[in-house]
PyMOL Python script that loads the backbone (N, CA, C, O; Angstrom):
from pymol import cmd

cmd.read_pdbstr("""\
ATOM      1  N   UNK A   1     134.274 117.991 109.928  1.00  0.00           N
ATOM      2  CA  UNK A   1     134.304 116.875 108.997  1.00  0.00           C
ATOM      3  C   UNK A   1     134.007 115.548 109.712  1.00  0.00           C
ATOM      4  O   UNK A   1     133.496 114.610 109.100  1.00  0.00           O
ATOM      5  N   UNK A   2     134.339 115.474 111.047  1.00  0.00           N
ATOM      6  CA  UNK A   2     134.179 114.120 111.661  1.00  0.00           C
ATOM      7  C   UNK A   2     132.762 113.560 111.821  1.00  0.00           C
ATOM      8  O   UNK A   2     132.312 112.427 111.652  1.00  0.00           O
ATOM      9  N   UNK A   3     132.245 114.633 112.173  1.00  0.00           N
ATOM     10  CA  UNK A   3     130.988 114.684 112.746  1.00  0.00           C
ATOM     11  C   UNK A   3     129.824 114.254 111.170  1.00  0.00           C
ATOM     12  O   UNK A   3     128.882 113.462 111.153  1.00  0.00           O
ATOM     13  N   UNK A   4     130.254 114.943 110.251  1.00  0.00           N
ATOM     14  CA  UNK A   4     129.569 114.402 108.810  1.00  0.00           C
ATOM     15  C   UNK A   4     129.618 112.655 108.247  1.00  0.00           C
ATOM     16  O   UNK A   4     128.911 111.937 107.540  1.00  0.00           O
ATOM     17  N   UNK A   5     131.088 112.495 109.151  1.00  0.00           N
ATOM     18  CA  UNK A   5     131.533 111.044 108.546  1.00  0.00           C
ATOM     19  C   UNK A   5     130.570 109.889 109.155  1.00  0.00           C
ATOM     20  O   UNK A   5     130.055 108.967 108.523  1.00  0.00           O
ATOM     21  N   UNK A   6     130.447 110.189 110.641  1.00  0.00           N
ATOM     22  CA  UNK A   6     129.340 109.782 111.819  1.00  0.00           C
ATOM     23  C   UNK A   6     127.884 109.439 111.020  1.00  0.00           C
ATOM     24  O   UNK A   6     127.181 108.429 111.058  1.00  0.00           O
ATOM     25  N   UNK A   7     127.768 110.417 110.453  1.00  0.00           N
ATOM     26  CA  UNK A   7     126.279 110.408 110.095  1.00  0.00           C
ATOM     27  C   UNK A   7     126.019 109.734 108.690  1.00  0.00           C
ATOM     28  O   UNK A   7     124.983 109.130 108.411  1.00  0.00           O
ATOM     29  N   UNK A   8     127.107 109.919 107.828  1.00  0.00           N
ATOM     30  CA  UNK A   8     127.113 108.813 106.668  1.00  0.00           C
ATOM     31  C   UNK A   8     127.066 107.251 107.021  1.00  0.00           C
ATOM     32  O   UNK A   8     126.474 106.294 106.524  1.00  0.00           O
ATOM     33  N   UNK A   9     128.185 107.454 108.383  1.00  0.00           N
ATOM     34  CA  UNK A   9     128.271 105.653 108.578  1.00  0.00           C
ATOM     35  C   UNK A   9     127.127 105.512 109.705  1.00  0.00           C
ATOM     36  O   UNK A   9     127.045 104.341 110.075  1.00  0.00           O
ATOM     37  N   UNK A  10     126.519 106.089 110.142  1.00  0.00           N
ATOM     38  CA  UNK A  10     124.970 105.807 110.570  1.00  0.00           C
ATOM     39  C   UNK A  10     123.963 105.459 109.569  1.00  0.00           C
ATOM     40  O   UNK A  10     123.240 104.482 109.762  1.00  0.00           O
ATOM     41  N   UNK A  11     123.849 106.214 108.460  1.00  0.00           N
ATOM     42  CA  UNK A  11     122.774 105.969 107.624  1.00  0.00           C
ATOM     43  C   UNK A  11     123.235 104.711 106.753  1.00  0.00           C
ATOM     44  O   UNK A  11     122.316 103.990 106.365  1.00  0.00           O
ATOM     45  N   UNK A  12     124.668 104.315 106.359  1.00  0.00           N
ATOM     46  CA  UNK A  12     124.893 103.204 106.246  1.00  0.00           C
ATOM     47  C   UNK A  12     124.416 101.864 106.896  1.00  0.00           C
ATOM     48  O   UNK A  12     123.772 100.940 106.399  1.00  0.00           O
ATOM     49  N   UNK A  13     124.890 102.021 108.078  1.00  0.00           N
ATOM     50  CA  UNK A  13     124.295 100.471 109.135  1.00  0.00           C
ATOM     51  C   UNK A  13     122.473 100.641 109.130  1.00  0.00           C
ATOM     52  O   UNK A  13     121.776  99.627 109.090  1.00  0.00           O
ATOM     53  N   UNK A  14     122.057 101.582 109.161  1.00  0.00           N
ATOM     54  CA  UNK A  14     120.630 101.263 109.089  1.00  0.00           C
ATOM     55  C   UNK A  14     120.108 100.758 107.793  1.00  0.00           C
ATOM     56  O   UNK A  14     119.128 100.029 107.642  1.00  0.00           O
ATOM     57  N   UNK A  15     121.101 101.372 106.630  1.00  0.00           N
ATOM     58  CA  UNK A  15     121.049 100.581 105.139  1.00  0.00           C
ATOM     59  C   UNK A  15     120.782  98.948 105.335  1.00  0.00           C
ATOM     60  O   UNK A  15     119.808  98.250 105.053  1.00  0.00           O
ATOM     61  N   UNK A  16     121.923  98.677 105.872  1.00  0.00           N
ATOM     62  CA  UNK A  16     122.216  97.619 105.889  1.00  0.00           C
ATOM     63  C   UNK A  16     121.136  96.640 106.919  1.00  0.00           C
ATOM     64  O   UNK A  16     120.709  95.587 106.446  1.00  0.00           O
ATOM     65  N   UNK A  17     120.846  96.943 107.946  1.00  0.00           N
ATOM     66  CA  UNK A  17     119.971  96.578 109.002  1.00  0.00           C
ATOM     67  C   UNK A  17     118.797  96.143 108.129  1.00  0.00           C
ATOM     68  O   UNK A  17     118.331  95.006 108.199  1.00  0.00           O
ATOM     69  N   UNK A  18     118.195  97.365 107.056  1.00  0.00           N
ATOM     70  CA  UNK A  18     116.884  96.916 106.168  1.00  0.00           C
ATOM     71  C   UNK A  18     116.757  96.296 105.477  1.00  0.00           C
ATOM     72  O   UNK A  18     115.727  95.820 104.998  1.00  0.00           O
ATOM     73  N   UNK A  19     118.234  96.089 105.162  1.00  0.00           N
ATOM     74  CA  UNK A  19     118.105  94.917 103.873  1.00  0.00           C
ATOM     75  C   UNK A  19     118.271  93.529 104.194  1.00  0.00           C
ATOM     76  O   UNK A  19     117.933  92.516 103.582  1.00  0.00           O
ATOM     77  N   UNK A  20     119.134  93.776 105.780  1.00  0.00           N
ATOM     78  CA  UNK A  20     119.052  92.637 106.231  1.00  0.00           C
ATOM     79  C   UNK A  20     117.597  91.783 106.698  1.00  0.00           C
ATOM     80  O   UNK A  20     117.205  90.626 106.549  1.00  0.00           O
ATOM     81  N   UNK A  21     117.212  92.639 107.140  1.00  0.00           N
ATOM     82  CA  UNK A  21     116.055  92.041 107.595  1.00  0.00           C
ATOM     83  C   UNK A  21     114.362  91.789 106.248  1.00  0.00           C
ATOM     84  O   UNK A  21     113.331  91.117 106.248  1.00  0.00           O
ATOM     85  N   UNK A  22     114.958  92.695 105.428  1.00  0.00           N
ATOM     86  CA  UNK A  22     114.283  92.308 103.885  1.00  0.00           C
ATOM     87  C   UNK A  22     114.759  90.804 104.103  1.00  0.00           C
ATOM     88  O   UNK A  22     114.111  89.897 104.624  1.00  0.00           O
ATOM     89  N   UNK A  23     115.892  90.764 103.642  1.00  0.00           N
ATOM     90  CA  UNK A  23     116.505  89.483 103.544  1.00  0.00           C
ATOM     91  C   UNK A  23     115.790  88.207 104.201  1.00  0.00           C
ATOM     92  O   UNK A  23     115.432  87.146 103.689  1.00  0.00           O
ATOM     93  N   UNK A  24     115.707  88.693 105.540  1.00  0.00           N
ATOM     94  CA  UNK A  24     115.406  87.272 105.926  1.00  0.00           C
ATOM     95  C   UNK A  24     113.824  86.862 106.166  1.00  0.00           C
ATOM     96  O   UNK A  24     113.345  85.831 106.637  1.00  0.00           O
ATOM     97  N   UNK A  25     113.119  88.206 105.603  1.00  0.00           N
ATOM     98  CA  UNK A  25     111.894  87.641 105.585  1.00  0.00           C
ATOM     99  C   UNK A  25     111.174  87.126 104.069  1.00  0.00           C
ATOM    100  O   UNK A  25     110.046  86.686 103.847  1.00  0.00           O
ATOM    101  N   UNK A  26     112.406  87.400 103.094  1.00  0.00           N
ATOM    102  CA  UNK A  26     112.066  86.761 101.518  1.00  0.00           C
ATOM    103  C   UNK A  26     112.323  85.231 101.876  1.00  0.00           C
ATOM    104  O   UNK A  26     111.486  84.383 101.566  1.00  0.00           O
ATOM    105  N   UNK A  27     113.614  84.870 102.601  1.00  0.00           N
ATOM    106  CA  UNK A  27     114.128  83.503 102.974  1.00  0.00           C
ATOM    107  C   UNK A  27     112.549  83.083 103.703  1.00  0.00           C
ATOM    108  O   UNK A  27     111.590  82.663 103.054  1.00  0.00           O
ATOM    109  N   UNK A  28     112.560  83.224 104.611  1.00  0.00           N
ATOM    110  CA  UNK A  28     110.844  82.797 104.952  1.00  0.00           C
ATOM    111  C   UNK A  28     110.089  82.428 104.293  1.00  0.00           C
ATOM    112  O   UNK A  28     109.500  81.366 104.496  1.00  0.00           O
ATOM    113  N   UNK A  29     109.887  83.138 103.369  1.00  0.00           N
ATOM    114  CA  UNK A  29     108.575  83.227 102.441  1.00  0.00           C
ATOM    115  C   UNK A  29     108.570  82.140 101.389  1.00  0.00           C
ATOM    116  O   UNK A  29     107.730  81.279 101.129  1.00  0.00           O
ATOM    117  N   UNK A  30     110.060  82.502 100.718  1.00  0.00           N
ATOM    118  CA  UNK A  30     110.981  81.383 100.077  1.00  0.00           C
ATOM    119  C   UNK A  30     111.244  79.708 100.728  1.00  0.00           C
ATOM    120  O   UNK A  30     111.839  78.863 100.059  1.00  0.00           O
ATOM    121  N   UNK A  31     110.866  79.512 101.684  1.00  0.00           N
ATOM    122  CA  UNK A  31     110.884  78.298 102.624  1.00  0.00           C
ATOM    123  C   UNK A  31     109.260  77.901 102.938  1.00  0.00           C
ATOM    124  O   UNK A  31     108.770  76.826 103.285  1.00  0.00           O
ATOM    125  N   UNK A  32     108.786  78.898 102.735  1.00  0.00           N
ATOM    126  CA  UNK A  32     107.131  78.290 102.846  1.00  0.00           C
ATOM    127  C   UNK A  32     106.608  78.176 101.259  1.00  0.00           C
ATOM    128  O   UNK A  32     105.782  77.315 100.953  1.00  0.00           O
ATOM    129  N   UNK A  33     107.009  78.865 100.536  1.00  0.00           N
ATOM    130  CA  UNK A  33     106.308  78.989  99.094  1.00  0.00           C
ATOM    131  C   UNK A  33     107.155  78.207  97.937  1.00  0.00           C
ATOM    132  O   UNK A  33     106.590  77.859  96.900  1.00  0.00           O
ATOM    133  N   UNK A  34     108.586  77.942  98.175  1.00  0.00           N
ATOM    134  CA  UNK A  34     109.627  77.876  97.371  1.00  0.00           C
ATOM    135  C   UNK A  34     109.003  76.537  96.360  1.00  0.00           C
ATOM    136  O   UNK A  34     108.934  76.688  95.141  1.00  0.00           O
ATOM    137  N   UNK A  35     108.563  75.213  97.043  1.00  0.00           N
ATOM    138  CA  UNK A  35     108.414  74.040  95.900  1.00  0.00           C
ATOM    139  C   UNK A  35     107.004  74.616  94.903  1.00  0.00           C
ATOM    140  O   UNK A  35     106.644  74.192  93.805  1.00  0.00           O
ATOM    141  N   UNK A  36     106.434  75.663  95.700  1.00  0.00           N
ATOM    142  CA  UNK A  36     105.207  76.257  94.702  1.00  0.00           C
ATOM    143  C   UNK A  36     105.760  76.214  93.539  1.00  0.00           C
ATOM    144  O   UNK A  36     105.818  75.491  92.544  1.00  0.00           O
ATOM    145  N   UNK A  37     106.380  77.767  94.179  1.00  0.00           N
ATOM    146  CA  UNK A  37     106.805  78.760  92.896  1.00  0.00           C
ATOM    147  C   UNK A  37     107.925  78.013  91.877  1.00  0.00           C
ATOM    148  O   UNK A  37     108.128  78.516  90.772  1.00  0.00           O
ATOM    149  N   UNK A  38     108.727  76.652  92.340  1.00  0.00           N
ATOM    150  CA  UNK A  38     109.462  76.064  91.632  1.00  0.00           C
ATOM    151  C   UNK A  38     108.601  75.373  90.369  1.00  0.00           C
ATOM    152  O   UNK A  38     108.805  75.182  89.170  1.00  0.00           O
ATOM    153  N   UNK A  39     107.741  75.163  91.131  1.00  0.00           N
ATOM    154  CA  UNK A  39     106.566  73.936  90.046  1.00  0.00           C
ATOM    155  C   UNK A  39     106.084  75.350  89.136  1.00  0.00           C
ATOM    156  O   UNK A  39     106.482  75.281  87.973  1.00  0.00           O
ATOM    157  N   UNK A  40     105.344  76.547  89.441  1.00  0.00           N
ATOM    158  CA  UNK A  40     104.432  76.927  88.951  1.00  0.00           C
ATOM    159  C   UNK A  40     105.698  77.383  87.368  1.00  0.00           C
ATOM    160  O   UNK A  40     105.636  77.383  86.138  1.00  0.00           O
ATOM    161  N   UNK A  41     106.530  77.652  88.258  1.00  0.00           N
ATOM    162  CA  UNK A  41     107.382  78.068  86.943  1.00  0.00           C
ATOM    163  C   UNK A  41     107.762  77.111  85.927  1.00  0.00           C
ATOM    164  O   UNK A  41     107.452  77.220  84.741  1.00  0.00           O
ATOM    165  N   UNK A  42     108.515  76.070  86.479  1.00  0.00           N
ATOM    166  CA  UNK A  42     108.304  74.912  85.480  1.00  0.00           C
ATOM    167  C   UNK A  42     107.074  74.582  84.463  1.00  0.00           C
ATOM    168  O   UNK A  42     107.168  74.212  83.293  1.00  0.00           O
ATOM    169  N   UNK A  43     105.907  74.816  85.220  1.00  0.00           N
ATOM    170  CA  UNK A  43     104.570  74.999  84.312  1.00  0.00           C
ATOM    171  C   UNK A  43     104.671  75.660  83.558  1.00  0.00           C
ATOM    172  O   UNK A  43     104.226  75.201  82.506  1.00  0.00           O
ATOM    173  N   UNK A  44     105.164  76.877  83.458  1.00  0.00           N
ATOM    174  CA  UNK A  44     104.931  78.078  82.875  1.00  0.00           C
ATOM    175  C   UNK A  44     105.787  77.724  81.561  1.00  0.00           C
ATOM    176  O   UNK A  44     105.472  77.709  80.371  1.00  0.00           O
ATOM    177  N   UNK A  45     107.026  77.438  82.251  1.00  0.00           N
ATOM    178  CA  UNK A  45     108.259  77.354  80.895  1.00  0.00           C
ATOM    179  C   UNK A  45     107.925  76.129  79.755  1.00  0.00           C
ATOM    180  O   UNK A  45     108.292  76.316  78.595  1.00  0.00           O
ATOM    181  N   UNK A  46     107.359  75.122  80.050  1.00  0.00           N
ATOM    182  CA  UNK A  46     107.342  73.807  79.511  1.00  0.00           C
ATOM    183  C   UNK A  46     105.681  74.647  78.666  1.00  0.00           C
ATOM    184  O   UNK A  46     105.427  74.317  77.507  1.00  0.00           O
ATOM    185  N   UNK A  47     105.107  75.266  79.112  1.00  0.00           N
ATOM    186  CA  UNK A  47     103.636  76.068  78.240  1.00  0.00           C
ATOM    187  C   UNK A  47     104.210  76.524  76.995  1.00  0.00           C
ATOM    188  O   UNK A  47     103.925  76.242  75.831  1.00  0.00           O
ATOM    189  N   UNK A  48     105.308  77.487  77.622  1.00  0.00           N
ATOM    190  CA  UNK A  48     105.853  78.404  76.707  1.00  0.00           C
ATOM    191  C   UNK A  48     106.589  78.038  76.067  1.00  0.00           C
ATOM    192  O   UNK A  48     107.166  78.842  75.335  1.00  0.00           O
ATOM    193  N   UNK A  49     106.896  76.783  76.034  1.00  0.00           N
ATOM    194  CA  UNK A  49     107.921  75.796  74.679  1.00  0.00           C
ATOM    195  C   UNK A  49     107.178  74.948  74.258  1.00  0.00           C
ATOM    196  O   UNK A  49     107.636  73.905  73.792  1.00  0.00           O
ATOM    197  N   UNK A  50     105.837  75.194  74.323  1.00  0.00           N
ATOM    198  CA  UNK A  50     104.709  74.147  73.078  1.00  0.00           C
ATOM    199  C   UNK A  50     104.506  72.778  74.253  1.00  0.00           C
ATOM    200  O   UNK A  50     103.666  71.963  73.871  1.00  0.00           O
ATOM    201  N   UNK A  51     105.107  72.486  75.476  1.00  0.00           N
ATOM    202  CA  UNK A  51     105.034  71.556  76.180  1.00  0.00           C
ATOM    203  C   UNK A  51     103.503  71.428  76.772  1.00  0.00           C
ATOM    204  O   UNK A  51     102.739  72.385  76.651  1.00  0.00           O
ATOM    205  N   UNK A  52     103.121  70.322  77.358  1.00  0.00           N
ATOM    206  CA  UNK A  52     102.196  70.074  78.709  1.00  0.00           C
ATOM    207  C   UNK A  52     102.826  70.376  80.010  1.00  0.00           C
ATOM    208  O   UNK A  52     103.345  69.418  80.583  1.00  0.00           O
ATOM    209  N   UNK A  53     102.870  71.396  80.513  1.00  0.00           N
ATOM    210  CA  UNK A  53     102.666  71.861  81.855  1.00  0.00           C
ATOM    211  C   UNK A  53     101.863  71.235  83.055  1.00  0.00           C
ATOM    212  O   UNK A  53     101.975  71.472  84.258  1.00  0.00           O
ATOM    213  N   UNK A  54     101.070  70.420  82.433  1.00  0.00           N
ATOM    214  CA  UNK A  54      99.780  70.212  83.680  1.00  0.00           C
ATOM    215  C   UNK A  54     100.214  69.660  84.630  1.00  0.00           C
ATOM    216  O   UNK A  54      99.793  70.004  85.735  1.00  0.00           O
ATOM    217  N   UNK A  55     101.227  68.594  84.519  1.00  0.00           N
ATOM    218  CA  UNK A  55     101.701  67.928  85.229  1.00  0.00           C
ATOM    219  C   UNK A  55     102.397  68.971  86.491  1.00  0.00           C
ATOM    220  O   UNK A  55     102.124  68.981  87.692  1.00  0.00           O
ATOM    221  N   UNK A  56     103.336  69.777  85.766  1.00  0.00           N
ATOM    222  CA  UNK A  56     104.374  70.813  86.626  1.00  0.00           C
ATOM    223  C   UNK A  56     103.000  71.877  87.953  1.00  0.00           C
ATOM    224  O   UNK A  56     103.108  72.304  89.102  1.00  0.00           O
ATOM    225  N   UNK A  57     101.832  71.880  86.866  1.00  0.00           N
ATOM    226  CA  UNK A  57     100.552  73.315  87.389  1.00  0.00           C
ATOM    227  C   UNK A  57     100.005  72.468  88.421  1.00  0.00           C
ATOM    228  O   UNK A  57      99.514  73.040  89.394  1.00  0.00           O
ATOM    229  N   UNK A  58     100.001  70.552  88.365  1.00  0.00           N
ATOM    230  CA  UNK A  58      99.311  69.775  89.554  1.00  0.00           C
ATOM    231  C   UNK A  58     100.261  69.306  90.592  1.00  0.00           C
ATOM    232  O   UNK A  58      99.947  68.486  91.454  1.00  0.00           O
ATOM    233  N   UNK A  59     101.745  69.997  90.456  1.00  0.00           N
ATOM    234  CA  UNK A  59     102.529  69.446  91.701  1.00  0.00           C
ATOM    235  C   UNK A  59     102.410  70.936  92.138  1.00  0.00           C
ATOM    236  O   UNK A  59     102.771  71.192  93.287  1.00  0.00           O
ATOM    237  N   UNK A  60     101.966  71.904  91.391  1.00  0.00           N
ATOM    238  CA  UNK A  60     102.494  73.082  92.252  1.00  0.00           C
ATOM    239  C   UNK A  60     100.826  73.450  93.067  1.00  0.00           C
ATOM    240  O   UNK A  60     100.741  74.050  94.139  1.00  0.00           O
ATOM    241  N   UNK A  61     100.172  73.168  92.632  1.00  0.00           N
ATOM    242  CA  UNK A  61      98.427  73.244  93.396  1.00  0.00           C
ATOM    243  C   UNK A  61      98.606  72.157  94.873  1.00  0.00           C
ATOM    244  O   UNK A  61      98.151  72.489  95.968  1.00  0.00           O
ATOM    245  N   UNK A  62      99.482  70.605  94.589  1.00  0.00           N
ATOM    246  CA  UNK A  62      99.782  70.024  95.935  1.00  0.00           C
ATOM    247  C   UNK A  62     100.505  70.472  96.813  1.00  0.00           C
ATOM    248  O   UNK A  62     100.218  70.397  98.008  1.00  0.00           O
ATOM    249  N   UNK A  63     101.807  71.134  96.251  1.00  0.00           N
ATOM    250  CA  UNK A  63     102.475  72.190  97.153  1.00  0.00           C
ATOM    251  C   UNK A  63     101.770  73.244  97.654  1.00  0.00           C
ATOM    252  O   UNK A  63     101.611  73.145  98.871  1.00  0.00           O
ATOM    253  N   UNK A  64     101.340  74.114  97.213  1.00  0.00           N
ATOM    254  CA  UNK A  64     100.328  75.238  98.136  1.00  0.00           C
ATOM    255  C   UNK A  64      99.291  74.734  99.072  1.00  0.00           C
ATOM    256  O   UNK A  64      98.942  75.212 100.152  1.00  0.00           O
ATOM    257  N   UNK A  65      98.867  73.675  98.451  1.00  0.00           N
ATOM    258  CA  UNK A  65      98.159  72.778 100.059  1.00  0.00           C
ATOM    259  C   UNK A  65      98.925  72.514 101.004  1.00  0.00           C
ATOM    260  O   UNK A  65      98.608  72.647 102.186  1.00  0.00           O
ATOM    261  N   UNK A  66     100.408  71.966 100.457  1.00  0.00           N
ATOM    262  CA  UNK A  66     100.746  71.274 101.875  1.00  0.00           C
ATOM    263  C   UNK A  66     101.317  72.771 102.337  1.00  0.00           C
ATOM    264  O   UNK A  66     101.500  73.007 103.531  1.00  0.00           O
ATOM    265  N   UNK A  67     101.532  73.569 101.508  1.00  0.00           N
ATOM    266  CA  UNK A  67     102.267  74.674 102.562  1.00  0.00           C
ATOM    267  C   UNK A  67     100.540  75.640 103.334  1.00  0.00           C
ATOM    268  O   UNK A  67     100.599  76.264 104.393  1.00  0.00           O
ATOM    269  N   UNK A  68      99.377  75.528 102.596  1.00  0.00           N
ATOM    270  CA  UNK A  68      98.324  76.163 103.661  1.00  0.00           C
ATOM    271  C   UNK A  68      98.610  75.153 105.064  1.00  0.00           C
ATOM    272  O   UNK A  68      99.194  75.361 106.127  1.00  0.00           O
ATOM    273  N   UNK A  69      97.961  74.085 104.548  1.00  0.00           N
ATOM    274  CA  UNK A  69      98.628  72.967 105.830  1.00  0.00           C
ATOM    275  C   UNK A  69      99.289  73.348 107.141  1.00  0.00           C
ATOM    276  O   UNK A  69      98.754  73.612 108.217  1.00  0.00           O
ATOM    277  N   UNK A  70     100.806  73.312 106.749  1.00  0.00           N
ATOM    278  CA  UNK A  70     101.436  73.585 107.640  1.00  0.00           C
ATOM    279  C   UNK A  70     101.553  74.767 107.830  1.00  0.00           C
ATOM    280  O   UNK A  70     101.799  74.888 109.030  1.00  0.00           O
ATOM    281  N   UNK A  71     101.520  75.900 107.277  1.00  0.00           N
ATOM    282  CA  UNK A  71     100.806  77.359 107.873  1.00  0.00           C
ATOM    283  C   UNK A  71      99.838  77.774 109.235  1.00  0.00           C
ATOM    284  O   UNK A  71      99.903  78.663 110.084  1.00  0.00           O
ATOM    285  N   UNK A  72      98.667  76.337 108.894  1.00  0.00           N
ATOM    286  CA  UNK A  72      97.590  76.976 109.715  1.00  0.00           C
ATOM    287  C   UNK A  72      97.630  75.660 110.932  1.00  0.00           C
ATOM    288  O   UNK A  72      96.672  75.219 111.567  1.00  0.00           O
ATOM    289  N   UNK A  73      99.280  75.170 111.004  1.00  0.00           N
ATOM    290  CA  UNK A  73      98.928  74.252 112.453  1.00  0.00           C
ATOM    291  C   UNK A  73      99.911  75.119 113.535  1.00  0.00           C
ATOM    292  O   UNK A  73     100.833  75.923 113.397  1.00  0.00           O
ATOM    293  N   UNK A  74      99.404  74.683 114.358  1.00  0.00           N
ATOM    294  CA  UNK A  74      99.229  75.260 115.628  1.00  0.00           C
ATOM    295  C   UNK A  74     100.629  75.229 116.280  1.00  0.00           C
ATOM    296  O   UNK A  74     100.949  74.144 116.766  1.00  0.00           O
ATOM    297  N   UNK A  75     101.456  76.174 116.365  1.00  0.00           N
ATOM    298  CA  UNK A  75     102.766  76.180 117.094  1.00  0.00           C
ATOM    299  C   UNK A  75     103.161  76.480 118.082  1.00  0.00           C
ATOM    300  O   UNK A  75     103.292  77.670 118.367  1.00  0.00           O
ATOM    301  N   UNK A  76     103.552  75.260 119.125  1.00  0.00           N
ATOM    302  CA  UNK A  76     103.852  75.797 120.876  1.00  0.00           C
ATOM    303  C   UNK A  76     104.819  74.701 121.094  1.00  0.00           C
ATOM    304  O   UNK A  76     105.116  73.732 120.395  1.00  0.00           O
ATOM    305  N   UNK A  77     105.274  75.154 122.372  1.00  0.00           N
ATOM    306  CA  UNK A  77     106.319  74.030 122.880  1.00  0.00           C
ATOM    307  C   UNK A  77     106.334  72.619 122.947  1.00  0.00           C
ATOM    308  O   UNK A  77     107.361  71.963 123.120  1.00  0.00           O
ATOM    309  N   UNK A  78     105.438  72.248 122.840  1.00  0.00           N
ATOM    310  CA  UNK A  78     105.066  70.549 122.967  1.00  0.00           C
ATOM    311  C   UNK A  78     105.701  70.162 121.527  1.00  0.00           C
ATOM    312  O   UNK A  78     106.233  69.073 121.312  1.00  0.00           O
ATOM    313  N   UNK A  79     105.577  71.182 120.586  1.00  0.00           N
ATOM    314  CA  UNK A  79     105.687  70.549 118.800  1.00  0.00           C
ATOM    315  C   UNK A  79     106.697  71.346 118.407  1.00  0.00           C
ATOM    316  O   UNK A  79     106.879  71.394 117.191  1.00  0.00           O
ATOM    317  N   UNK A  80     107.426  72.003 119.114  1.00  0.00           N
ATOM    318  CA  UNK A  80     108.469  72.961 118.768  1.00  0.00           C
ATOM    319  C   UNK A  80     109.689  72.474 117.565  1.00  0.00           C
ATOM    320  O   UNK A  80     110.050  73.106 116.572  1.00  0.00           O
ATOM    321  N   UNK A  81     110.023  71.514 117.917  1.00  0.00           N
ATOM    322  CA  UNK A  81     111.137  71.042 116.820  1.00  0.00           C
ATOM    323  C   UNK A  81     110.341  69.746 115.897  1.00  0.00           C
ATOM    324  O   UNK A  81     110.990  69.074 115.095  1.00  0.00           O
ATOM    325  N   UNK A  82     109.117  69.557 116.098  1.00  0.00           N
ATOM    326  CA  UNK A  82     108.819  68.812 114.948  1.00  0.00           C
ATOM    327  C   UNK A  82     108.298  69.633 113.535  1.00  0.00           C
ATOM    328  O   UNK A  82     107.367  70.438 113.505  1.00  0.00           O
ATOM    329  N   UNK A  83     108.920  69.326 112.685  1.00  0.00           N
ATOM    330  CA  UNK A  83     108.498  69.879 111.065  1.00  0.00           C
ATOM    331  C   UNK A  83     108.862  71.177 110.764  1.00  0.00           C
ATOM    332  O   UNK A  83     108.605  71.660 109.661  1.00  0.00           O
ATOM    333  N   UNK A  84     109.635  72.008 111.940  1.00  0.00           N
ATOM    334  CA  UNK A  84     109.944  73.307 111.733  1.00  0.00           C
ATOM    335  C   UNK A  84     110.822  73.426 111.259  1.00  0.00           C
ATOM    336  O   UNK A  84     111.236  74.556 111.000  1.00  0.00           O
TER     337      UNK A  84
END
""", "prot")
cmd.dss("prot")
cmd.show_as("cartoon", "prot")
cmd.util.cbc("prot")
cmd.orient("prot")
């Protein structure tokens, strides 16, 4: 029986290990994309209640620029703690 218990609470912590690390790469993604997807939705909802959206659809098109932006600059020690 001991030896069964071992192997449940093994496959447990690796449970947990995957989700952890799910976890922290949605937070990522969520930190580079988040004012997007905040705007695009706001667009969406203010559409879908007879509203103008455009406004919400043109902050979320400036957000995905500034996040290509800072995506594609260049990261090394000299710039390490600026904007990160």
């Amino acid at each position: 029986m001991g030896m069964k218990q071992k192997q449940l609470g093994q496959g447990m912590t690796e449970y947990i290990i995957i989700v952890a690390l799910i976890a922290i790469a949605a937070i990522g993604v969520y930190r580079l994309f988040g004012d997007t997807v905040r705007n695009q939705t706001a667009g969406m909802a203010m559409e879908l209640s007879g509203q103008d959206g455009g406004t919400a659809q043109g902050r979320a098109a400036a957000q995905a620029s500034a996040a290509e932006t800072d995506a594609n600059t260049a990261r090394n020690l000299s710039n390490y703690t600026g904007n990160n």
